[in-house]
N, C-alpha and C positions, 0 to 999 in steps of 0.2 A: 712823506712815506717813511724816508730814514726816523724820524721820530717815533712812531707807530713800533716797527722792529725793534726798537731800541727799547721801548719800554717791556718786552715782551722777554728780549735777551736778558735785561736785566734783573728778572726774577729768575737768573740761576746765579750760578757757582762763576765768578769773572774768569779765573783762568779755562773753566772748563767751555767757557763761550769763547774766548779769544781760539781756540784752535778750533772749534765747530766753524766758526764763521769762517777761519782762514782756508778749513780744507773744503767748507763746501764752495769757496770762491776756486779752491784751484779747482773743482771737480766743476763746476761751469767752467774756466777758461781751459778745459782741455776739450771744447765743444767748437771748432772755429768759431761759427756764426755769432753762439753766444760769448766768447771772448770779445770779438768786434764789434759787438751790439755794447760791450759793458765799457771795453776800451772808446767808441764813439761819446759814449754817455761821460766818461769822469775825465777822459784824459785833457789836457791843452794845450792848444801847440802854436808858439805866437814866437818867432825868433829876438822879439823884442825884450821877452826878459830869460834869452839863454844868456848864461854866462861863464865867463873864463877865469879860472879861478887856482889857483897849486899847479899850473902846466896844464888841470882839466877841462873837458868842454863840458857842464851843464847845461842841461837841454831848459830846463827850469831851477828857480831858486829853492824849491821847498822840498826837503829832503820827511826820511824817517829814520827817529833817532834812534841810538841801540837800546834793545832790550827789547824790542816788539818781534822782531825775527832773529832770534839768536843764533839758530840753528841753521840759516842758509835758506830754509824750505821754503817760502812763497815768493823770490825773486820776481819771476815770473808776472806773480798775480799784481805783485806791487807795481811792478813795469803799467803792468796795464791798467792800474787805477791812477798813471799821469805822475807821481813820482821823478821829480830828477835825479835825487840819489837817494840811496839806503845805505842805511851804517848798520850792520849783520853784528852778532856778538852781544854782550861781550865773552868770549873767548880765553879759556884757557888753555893752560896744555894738556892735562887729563880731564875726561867727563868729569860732569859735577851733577850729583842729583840737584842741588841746591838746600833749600832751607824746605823745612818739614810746610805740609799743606792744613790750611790755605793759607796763601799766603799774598794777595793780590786782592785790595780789598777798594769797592766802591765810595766814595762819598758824595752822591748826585745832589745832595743842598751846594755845594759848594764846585761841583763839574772839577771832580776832581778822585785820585785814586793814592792809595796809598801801599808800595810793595817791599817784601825784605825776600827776595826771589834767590838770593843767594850767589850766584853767578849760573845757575843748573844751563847745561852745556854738552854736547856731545865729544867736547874736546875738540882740540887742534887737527888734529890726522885725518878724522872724517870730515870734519865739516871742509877741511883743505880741498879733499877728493871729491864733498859733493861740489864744491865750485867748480874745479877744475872739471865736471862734468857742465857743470852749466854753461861754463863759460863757451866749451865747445859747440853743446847745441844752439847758443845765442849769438853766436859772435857778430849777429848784427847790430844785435842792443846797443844803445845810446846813453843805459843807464850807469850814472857813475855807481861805484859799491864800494865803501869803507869799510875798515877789519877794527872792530873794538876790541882791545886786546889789557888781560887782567891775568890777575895770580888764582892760583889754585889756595882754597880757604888753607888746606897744612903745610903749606909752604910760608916758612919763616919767615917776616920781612926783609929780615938783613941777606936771603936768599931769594926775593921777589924779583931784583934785574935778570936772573936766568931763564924763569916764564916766560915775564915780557921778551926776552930776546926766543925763545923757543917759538915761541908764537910771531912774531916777528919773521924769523928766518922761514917758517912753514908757510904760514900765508903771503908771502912776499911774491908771488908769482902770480896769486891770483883773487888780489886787492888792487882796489889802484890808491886808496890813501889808507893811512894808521892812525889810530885813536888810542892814547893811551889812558885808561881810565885807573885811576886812582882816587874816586870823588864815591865810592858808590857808599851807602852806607850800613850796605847787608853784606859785606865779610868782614870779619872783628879783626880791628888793626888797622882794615885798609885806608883808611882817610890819613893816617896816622904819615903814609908815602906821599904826602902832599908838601910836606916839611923839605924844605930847601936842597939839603945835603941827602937825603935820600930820592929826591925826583931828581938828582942833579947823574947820581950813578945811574938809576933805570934810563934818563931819556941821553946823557953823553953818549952809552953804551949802544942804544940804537942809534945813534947817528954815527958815531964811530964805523957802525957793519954798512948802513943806508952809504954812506961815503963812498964807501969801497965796490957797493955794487954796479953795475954800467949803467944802470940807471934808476937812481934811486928816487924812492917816493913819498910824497908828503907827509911828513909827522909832522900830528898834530897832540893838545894834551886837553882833557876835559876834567874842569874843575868842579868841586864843591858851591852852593852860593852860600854858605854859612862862612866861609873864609872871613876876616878880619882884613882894615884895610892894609895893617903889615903884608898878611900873609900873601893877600891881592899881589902887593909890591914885590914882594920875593918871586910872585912869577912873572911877572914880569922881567924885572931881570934874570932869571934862569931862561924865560923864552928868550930873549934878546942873547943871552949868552950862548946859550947851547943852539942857536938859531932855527928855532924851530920853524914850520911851517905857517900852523895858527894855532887857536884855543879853540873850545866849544865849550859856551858858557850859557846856561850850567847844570847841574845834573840834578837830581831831587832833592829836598831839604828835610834834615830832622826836626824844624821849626813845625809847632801846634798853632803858629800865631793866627787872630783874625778867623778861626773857622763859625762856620755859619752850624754844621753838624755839630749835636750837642757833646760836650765833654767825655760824658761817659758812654756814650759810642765809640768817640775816639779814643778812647782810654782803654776800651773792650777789645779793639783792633790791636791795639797796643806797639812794636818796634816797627818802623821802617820808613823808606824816601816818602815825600809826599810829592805830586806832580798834580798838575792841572792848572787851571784859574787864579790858586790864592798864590803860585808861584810867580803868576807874569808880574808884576811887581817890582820883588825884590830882585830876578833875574835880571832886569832890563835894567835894572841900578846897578849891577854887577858887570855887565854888557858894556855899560857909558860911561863907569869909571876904566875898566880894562881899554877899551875904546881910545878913551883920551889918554890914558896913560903910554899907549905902547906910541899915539902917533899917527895910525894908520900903518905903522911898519908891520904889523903881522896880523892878516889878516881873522876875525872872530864869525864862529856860527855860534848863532841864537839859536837856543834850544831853553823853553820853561813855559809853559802858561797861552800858547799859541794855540785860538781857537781859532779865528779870522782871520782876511784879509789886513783888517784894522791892526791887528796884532803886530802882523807879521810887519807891516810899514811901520809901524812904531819901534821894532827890533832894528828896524835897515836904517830908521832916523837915529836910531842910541848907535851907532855904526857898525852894524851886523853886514856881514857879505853873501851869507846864505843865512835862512833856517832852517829848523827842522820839527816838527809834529811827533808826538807821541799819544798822549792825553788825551788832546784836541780830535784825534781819530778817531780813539771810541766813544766820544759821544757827541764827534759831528758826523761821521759816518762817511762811506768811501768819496760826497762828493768834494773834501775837503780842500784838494789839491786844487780841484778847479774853480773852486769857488775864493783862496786867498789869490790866485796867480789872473783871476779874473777882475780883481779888486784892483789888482797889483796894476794890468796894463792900463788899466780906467784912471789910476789915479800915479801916475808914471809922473 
């Protein structure tokens, strides 16, 4: 069925189908019956692959990664399409339109997308206030939610740890883990914060404030997969140093490499991350060296190229602790979750 829909959505405008889809799902799950009907159909619920993880309980391992709900707005619906966490964001501290439209672009030879989305964001202040709204109507939910949190594009790098800590301090009450991203490839500069001595003031500085809270909460840092294997190594030791929580490896790639879509298609699309299929690859070499290197001491979510069940076992074999789905959602369709966490118990 999802196929059929899928070929139908994708003869429009990608971002302008990612919010059609998302608001006519919240506009069923504000129908009880049909909430339960869709919740029965995607969700799965098996205690055998909840997991405990930063202090938290995941109900399941397969999360969704930032940049699908930036804005807070479908918590709800992702709850009920079987989700064990969501990572919201990424988040600045002022609204950001983002980068000029379109900007969010298909490449179905290769099940894959390519975005330079810019951080666009409602800001730190609202999106705070719509959780702290949700958080009260929900507070039964089970669902974990991470805060991806980034610099506003006119904010100087050598001025980037104030952001992160801006955002930081605002959603700290109603996140239960932190993502800092400096990996993205659509604000000019930003990968540039991946370099030792500048991820060493942004992420010291939260942990410094995380310290001091009464109870503070997981940072974590999500890298580039284009890193070199130095640069690998410097986080490494910057996580072991600054003692972070975990990583989340990894984010979109500026690599053309291996595309199946011809050249000058992809050359017509022109700047930005590439995610989907031709990523699982290079991510899960990214995953297995991090992996071995740290030890096991600080735990990695897999995040790149996860359309499967199969995927997703092979990210947990390269020593992934959770992952998480992006890609793989728009063009496997909402039964995603339950079809890797059904793989997942079958082949335990």
């Amino acid at each position: 069925m999802y196929p059929l829909i899928r070929s139908i959505l994708f003869n429009f405008p990608t971002e302008d189908v990612h919010y059609f889809s998302m608001n006519a799902l919240r506009t069923a799950c504000k129908i009880p019956p049909v909430k339960s009907i869709i919740q029965s159909n995607f969700s799965f619920n098996d205690a055998a692959l909840a997991k405990d993880l930063f202090g938290l309980h995941f109900k399941n391992p397969v999360g969704l990664g930032a940049g699908f709900d930036k804005n807070a707005l479908y918590l709800t619906e992702l709850e009920t399409l079987g989700f064990g966490f969501v990572e919201i964001g990424t988040i600045t501290p002022k609204p950001q339109a983002g980068n000029d439209k379109p900007r969010l672009f298909r490449l179905p030879q290769d099940k894959a997308l390519i975005n330079r989305m810019g951080f666009n964001n409602d800001g730190v202040e609202i999106i705070a206030e719509r959780l702290a709204t949700w958080r009260g109507e929900n507070s039964h939910s089970a669902m974990v939610i991470g805060g991806n949190i980034g610099k506003n594009k006119l904010t100087a790098n050598k001025d980037a740890w104030k952001d992160y800590e801006i955002c930081f301090r605002q959603l700290f009450d109603h996140v239960d883990y932190f993502v800092v991203n400096v990996s993205s490839p659509n604000t000019p500069g930003l990968r540039a914060l991946q370099e030792k001595d500048a991820l060493l003031k942004i992420l010291g500085n939260l942990q410094h404030i995380n310290n001091g809270m009464n109870k503070r909460k997981p940072l974590l840092l999500k890298i580039a997969p284009d890193l070199t294997k130095e640069q690998l190594d410097d986080i490494v030791s910057l996580a072991l140093q600054v003692k972070l929580d975990g990583l989340v490896a990894t984010n979109t790639t500026i690599s053309r490499e291996g595309l199946l879509t011809p050249g000058s298609e992809v050359e017509k699309i022109g700047a930005g991350g590439l995610s989907g299929q031709p990523l699982l690859k290079h991510a899960t070499e990214v995953l297995h060296y991090l992996s071995d290197q740290l030890n096991n001491e600080i735990p990695v979510i897999a995040s790149g190229g996860i359309f499967s069940g199969a995927d997703a076992a092979q990210k947990f074999a390269s020593g992934a602790s959770l992952v998480q789905v992006w890609t793989g959602f728009v063009y496997e369709g909402p039964a995603i979750v339950k079809n890797i966490c059904t793989y997942l118990r079958k082949n335990r």
